[in-house]
C-alpha positions in Angstrom: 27.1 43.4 -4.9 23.9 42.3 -5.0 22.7 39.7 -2.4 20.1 36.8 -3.5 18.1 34.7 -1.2 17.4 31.4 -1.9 14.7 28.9 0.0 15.9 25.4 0.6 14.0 22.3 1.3 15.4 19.7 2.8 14.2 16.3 3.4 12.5 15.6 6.7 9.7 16.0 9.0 9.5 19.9 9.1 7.8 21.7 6.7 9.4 24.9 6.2 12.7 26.1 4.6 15.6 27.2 5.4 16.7 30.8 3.4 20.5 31.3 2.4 22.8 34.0 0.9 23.9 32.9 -3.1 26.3 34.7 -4.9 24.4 34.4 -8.1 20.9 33.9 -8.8 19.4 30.1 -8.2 17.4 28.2 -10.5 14.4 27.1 -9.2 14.4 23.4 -8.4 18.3 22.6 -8.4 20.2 20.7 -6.3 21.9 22.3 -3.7 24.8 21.9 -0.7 23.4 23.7 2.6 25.1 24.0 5.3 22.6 22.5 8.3 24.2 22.5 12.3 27.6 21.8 12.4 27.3 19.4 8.7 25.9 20.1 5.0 22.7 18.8 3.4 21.3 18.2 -0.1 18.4 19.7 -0.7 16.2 21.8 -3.9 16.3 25.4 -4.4 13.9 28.2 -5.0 14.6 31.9 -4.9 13.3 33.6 -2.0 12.8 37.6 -2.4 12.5 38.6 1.4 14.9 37.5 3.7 13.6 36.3 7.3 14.1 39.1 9.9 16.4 39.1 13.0 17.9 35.9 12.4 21.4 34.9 11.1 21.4 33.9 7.4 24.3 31.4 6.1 25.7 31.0 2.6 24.8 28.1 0.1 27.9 25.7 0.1 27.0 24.9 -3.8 25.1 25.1 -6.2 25.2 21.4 -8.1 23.3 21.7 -11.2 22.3 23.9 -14.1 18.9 22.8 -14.5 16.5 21.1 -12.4 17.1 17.5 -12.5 13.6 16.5 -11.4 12.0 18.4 -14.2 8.6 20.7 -14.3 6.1 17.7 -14.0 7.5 16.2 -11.1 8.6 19.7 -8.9 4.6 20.4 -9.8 3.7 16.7 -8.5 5.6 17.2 -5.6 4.1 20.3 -4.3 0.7 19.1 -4.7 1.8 16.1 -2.7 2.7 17.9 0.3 -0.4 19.6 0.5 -2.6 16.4 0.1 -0.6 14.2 2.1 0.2 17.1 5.2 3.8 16.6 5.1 6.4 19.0 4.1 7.5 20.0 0.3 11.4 18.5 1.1 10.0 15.3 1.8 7.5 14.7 -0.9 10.8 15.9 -3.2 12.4 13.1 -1.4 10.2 10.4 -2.5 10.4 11.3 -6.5 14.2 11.7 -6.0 16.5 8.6 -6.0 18.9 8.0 -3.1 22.0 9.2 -5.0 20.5 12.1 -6.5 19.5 13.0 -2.6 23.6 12.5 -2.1 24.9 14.9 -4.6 25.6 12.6 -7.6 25.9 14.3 -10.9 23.4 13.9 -13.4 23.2 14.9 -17.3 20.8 17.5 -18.1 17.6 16.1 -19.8 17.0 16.3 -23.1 14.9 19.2 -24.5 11.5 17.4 -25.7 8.2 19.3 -26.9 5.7 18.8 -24.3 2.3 17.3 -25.1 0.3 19.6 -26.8 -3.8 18.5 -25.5 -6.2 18.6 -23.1 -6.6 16.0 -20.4 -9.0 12.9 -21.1 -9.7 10.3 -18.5 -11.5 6.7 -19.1 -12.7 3.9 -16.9 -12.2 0.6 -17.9 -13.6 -2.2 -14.9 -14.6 -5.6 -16.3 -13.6 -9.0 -14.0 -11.6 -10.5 -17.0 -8.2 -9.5 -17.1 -7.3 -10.5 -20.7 -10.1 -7.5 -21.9 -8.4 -4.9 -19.7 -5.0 -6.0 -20.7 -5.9 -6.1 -24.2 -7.4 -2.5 -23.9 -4.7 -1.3 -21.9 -2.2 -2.7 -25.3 -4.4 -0.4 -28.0 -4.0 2.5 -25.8 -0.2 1.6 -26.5 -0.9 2.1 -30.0 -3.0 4.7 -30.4 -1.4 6.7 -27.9 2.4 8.7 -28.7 5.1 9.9 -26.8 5.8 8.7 -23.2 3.8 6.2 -21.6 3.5 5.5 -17.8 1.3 2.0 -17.0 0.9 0.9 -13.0 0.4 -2.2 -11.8 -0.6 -3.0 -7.9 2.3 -5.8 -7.7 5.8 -6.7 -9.1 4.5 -10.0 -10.4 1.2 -8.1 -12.1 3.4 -5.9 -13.9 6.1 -8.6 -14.9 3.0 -10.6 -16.3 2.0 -7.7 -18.5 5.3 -6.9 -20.0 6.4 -10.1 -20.5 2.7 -10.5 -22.8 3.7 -7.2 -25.1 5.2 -7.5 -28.1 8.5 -7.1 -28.6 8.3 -4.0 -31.0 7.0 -2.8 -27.7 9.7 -3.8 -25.3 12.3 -2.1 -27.5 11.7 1.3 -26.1 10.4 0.6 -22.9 11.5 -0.9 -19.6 9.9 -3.2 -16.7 10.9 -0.4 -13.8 12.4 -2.0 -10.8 10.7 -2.9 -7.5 13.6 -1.8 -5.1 15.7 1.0 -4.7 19.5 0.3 -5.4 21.6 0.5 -8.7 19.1 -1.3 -11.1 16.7 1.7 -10.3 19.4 4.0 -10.2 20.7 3.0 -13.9 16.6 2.5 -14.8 16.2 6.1 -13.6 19.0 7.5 -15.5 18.1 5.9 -18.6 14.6 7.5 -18.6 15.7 10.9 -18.2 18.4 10.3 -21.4 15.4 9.5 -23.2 16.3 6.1 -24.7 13.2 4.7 -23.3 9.8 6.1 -23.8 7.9 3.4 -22.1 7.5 2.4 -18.3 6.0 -0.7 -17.2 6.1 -1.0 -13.5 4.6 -1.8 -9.6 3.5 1.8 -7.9 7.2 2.2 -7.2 7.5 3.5 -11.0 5.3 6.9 -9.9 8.3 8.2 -9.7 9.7 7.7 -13.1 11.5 11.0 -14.3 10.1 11.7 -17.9 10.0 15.2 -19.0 5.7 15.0 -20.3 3.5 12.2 -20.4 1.0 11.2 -23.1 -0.6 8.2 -21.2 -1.0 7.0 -18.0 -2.5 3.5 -16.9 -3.6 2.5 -13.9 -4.6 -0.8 -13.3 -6.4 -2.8 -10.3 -6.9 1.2 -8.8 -9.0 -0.4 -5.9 -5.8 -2.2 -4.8 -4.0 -1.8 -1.4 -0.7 -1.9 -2.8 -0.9 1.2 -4.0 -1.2 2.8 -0.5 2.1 4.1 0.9 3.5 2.3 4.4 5.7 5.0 5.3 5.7 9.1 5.2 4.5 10.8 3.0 1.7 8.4 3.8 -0.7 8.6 0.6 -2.9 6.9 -2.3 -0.9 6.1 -5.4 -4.0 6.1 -7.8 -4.6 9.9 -6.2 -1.0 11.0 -7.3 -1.0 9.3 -10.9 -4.1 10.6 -11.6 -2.7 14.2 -10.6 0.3 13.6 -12.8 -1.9 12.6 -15.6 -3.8 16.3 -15.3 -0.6 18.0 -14.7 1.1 16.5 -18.2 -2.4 16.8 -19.9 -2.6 13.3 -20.7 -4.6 10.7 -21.1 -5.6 8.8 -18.1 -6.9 4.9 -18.1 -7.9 4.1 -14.6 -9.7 -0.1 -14.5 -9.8 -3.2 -12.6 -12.4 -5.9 -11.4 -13.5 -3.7 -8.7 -13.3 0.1 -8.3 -12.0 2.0 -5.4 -15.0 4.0 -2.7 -13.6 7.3 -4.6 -14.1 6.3 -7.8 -17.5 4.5 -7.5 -18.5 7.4 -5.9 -18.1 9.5 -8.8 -18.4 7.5 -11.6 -20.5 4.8 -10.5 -19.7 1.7 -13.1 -22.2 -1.3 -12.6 -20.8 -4.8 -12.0 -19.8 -6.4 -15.6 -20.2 -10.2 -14.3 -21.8 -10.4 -11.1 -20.1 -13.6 -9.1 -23.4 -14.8 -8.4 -23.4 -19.1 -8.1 -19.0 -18.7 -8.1 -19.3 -18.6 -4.2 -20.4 -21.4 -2.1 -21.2 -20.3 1.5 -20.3 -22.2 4.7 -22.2 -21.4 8.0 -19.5 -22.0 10.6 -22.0 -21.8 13.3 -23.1 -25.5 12.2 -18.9 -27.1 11.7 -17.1 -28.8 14.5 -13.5 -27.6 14.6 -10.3 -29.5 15.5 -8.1 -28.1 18.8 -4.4 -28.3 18.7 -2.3 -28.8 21.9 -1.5 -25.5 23.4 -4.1 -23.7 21.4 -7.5 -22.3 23.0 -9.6 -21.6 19.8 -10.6 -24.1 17.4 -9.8 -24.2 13.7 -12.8 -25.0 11.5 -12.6 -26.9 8.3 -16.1 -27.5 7.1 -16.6 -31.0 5.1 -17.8 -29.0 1.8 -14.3 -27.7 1.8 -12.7 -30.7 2.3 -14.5 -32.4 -0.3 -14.0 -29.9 -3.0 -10.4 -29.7 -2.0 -9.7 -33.4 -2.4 -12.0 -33.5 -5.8 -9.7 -30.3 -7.1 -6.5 -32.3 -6.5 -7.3 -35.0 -7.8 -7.9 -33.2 -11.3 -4.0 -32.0 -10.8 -5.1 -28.6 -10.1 -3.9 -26.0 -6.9 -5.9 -25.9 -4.0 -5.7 -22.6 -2.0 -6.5 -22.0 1.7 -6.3 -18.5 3.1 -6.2 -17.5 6.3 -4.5 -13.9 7.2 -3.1 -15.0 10.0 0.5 -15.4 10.5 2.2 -17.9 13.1 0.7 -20.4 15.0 -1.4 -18.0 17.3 -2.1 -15.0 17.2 -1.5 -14.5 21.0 -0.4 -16.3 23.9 -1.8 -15.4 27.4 -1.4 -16.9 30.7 -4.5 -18.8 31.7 -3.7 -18.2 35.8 -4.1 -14.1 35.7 -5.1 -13.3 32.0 -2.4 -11.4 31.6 -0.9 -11.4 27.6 2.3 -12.1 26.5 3.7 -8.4 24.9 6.9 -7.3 23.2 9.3 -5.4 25.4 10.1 -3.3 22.8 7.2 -1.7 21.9 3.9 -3.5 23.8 2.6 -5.5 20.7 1.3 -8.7 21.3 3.3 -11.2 20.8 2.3 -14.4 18.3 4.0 -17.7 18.4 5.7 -19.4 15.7 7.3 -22.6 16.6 7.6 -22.4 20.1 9.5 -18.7 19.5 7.4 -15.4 20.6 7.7 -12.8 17.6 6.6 -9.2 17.1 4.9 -8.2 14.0 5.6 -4.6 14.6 9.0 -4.5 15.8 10.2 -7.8 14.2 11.9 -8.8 18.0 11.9 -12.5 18.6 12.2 -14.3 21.9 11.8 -17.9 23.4 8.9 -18.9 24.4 8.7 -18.7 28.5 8.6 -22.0 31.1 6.3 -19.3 32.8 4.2 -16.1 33.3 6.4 -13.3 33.9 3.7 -11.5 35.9 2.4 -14.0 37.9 4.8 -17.4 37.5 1.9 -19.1 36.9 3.4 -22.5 34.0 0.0 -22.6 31.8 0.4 -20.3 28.7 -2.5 -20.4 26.0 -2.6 -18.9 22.5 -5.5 -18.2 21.0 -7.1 -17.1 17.2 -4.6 -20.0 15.2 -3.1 -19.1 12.7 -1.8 -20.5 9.6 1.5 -23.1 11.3 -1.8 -24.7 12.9 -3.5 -24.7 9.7 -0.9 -26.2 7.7 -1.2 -29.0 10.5 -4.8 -29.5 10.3 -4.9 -29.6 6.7 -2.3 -32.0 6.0 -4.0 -34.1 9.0 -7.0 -33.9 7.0 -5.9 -34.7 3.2 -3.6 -37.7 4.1 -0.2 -38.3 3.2 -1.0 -38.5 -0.5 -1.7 -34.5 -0.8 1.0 -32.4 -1.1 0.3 -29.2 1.4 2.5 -26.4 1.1 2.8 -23.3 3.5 2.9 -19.3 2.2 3.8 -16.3 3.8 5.6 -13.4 3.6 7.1 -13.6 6.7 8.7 -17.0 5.8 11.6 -16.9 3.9 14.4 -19.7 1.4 13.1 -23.4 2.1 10.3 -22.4 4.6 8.6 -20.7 2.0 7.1 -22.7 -1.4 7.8 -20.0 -4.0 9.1 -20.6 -7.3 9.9 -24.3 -6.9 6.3 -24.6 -5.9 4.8 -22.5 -9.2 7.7 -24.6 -11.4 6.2 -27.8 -9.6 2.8 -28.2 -11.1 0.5 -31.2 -10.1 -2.5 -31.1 -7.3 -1.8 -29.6 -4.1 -2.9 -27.5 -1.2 -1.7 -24.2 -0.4 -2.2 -22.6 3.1 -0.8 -19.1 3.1 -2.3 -15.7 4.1 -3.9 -13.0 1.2 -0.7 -12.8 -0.7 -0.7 -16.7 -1.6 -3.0 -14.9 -4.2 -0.1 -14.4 -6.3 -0.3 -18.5 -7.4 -3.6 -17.5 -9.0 -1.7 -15.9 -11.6 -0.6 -19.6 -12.6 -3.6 -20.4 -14.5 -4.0 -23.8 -12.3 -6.1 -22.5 -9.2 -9.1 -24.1 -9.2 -10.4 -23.6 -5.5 -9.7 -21.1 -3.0 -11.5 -21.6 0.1 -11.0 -18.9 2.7 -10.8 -20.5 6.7 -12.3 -17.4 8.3 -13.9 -15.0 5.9 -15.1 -12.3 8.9 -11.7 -12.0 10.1 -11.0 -9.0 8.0 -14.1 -7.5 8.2 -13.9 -7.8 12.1 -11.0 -5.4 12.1 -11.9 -1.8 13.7 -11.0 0.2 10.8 -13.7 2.1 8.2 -12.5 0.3 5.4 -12.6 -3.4 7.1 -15.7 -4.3 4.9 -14.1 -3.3 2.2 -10.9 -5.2 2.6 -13.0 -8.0 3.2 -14.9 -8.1 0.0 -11.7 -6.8 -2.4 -9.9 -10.1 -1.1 -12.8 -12.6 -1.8 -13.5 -10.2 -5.0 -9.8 -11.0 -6.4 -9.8 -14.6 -5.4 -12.7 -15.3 -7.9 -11.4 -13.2 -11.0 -7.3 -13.1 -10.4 -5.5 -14.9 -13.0 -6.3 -16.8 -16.3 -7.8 -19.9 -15.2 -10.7 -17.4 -13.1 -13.4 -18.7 -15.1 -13.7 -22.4 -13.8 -12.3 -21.2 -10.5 -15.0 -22.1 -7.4 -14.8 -19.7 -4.2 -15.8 -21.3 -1.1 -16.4 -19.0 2.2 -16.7 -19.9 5.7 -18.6 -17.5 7.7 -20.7 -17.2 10.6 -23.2 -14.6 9.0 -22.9 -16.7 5.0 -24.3 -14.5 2.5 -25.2 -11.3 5.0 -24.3 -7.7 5.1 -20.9 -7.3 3.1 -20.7 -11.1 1.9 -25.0 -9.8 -0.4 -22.1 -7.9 -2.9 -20.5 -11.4 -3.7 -24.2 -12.6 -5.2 -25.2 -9.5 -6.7 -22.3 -7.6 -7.6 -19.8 -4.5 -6.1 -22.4 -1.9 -6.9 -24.6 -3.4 -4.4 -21.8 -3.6 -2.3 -20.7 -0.4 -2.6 -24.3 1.2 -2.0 -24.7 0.2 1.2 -21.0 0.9 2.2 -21.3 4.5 0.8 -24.7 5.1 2.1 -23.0 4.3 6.0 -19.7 6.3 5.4 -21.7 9.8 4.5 -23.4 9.3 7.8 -20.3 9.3 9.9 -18.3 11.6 7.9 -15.4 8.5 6.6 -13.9 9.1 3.1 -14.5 9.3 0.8 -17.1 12.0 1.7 -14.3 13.4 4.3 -11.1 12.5 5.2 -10.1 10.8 7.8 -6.6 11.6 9.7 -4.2 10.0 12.3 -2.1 12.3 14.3 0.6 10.9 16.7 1.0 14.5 18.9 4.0 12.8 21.7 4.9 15.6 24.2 2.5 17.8 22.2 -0.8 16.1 22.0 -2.1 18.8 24.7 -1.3 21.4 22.8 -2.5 20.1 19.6 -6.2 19.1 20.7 -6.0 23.3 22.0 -5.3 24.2 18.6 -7.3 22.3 16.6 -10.5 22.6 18.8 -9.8 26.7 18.3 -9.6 26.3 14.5 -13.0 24.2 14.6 -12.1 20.9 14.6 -13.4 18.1 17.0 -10.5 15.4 17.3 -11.2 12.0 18.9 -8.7 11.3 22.1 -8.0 7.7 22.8 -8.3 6.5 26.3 -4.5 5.6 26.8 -1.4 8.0 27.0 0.1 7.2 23.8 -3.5 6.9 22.1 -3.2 8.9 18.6 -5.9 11.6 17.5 -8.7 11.0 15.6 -10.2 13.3 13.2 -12.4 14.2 10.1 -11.9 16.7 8.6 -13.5 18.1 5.3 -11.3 20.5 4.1 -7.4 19.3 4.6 -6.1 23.6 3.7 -8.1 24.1 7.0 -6.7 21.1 8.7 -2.7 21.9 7.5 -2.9 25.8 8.3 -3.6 24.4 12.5 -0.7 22.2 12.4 1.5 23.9 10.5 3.4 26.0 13.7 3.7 22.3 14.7 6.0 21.3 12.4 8.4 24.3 12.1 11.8 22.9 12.4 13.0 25.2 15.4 10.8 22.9 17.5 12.7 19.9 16.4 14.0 18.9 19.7 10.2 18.7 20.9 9.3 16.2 17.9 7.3 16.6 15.4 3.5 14.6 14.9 3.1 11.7 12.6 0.4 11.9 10.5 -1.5 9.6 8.2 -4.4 10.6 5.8 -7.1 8.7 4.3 -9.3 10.5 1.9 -10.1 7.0 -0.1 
């Protein structure tokens, strides 16, 4: 009898597979049972011709499908993926696979369907007014057949966009689902049938199992939302656009401001500098107002004030944005200096009404009579954050303004959310970067940001960046942009990073690009975490053999640092590092950034 071999990857952090004995021969890219230790696992299948040596080799439990239910695009997607994002070809499966497909659920067969016959076209589209992108976006709709992929940075972006298409459009299409559960699950299953054609949908919908595409759209490509939080840790714009090549479709990347890749390579001018749309503040030259308990000062400059209390008065939304949770953003004891940190995990802790809270962990305590290092009874926080801001402003506009909090973090009657938008009238809204969303309204006519070189104070390569693209949306999100005034407090107004909001993101992005070839930062290199544990030794040994310089932090647990111009190079030295028979020494983390 004749014996076939058959690879299996399986979800998780290693990237090899595991080989087993099948009775028959395996499709490549089914679903099959494994057994794995002393249980069985899911995972895909591809036929292996030689078997490891000198090691036991186990039978497949079962085989669960006929053909591969993720289809050619997507097995193709995935294994790019794994080599881009330095992370194992089981897990970069696992993110285009749904949860019950990953449990063994049956699934119909696709449909056969003719694949796109063509060559692969990409266009640009930037311009700051959303209405010409959209409207662009809705001929390529038309002139474009067969199945149609369009990604939005946010829920609420897409939702807009679909609910503005025709209906004739929404027959054979589908707004995908921002969460995993059943909605996506029946969404998901749908797709593959091939009763819908057309996929409307937050970055969530890369995923999406159609058999070809025709046309993919990408809008807002700049955008942080399209950056993954988890592993595989990766750009979403990178992967769509791959998809787009693999499918030979037609790609349509735009937004109001272009990602440090694409302006790299493309190089699109500004289409409407913002130039007289933002006032600046000099901070240096405003008093601020102290709260009780509170070190720093919040400063809300008179121009500010003045503009807000003139915008409310029209019956229009006031924003203020500070990206700063809480009501500090530490406390410290003003006896031995010694901060207030999670016991969890060592974060800082910030205060929200008189509770400590830990924005990595999510633990929550009471705030202490005392310091527990030294006992000393004064506790000070310091850099305010938006709970004092709230304060201050509603201090500031009287009784007769409406202020409003918005965060993330708040949640039900804390947080003004829908019953805010449904509201209407003039009011003030204090919330961090995502109280950006109310722009979409059509009513904002003032955002004022508190602190505009927070951001850009942040010791990350892309801080500038970040910095600009939030300032950058608030003067073009949303249909009421064009009598929209930006006012920014700063202590350097109108210097370095702020000259792009006068003369445009080309100038901007000159300067930026200019500094990131010197050091090596993407896009001209990437740029990689690496959390080594136990074997952090041993990796800085391997990489410096292999020619690679990493960065070592000053404290134990510091990650590694490095760039790296060619990731093959970088994923052939860690690769012995990730084998799963060292599983009980743990396996690095690693995060790339190549944007």
């Amino acid at each position: 009898m004749t014996i076939h071999y058959v690879d299996v990857f399986l979800p998780g952090p290693w990237w090899n597979a595991l080989t087993y004995r099948a009775e028959s021969p395996v499709r490549e890219g089914v679903r099959v049972i494994a057994p794995v230790g002393r249980g069985v696992r899911v995972g895909f299948a591809r036929p292996s011709s030689v078997p490891p040596r000198n090691i036991e080799i186990r039978n497949l439990k079962t085989v669960l499908d006929d053909v591969p239910p993720l289809g050619e695009d997507l097995w193709l997607l995935a294994r790019w993926l794994s080599r881009r994002a330095l992370c194992g070809f089981g897990a970069a499966l696992a993110y285009f696979a749904p949860a019950p497909l990953l449990r063994g659920e049956k699934v119909d067969p696709m449909p056969p369907t003719p694949r796109r016959t063509g060559l692969f076209e990409e266009r640009t589209l930037f311009d700051v007014d959303e209405r010409l992108r959209w409207c662009e976006y809705e001929d390529e709709l038309h002139r474009v057949e067969g199945f149609q992929l369009l990604l939005f940075p946010e829920q609420a972006s897409a939702r807009r966009f679909w609910e503005q298409l025709p209906q004739s459009m929404r027959l054979e299409g589908l707004l995908w689902p921002s969460r995993a559960g059943k909605a996506r699950w029946e969404a998901w299953k749908r797709v593959r049938s091939g009763e819908i054609r057309r996929v409307v949908g937050s970055p969530a919908a890369l995923a999406v199992p159609f058999p070809s595409l025709s046309l993919v759209v990408v809008e807002e490509e700049g955008h942080g939302g399209y950056q993954t939080l988890g592993t595989p840790f990766f750009y979403g714009r990178s992967v769509a656009a791959e998809r787009a090549r693999l499918a030979s479709a037609r790609l349509v990347i735009g937004g109001s401001l272009p990602s440090a890749r694409l302006y790299r390579s493309r190089r699109p001018l500004t289409s409407k500098p913002p130039k007289g749309k933002v006032r600046f503040v000099d901070l240096r030259a405003v008093s601020g107002t102290v709260l009780q308990g509170v070190r720093d000062p919040l400063k809300i400059s008179e121009p500010l004030l003045e503009e807000t209390l003139a915008v409310v008065n029209r019956g229009k939304r006031a924003l203020w944005i500070l990206d700063r949770k809480g009501f500090a953003g530490e406390v410290a004891c003003e006896e031995c200096g010694s901060p207030l940190l999670c016991r969890r995990c060592g974060t800082l802790y910030r205060l929200s009404r008189r509770e400590l809270y830990c924005p990595v962990c999510r633990e929550r305590v009471p705030l202490p009579e005392s310091c527990p290092c030294c006992g000393g009874r004064l506790l000070q926080g310091s850099r305010p954050g938006l709970e004092a801001l709230e304060l201050i402003a509603s201090a500031l506009a009287g009784g007769d303004v409406p202020v409003r909090v918005w965060q993330a973090d708040l949640v039900g009657a804390e947080r003004c959310g829908d019953s805010e938008r449904k509201r209407g009238g003039g009011s003030v809204i204090v919330g961090s970067r995502g109280a950006l969303s109310f722009c979409d309204e059509g009513d904002v006519a003032l955002v004022g940001w508190i602190d505009a070189d927070a951001e850009a104070r942040k010791p990350f390569f892309d801080a500038r960046y970040h910095a600009f693209r939030m300032v950058w949306e608030s003067c073009w999100r949303g249909p009421g942009s064009a009598d929209r005034q930006v006012l920014l407090q700063s202590r350097v107004p109108g210097k370095g990073w702020q000259q792009g909001l006068i003369w445009g993101w080309d100038h901007f992005w000159e300067a930026e690009l200019r500094e990131r070839e010197a050091l090596a930062l993407p896009p001209s290199a990437a740029l990689v975490e690496i959390k080594g544990g136990r074997q952090t030794a041993a990796l800085v040994k391997a990489l410096r053999q292999g020619g690679l310089e990493p960065f070592e932090g000053e404290e134990t647990e510091s990650p590694l640092w490095l760039s790296c111009r060619r990731l093959s190079q970088l994923r052939a030295l860690l690769e012995p590092f990730f084998d799963i028979g060292r599983s009980r020494r743990g396996f690095p983390k690693l995060r790339i950034w190549t944007d």
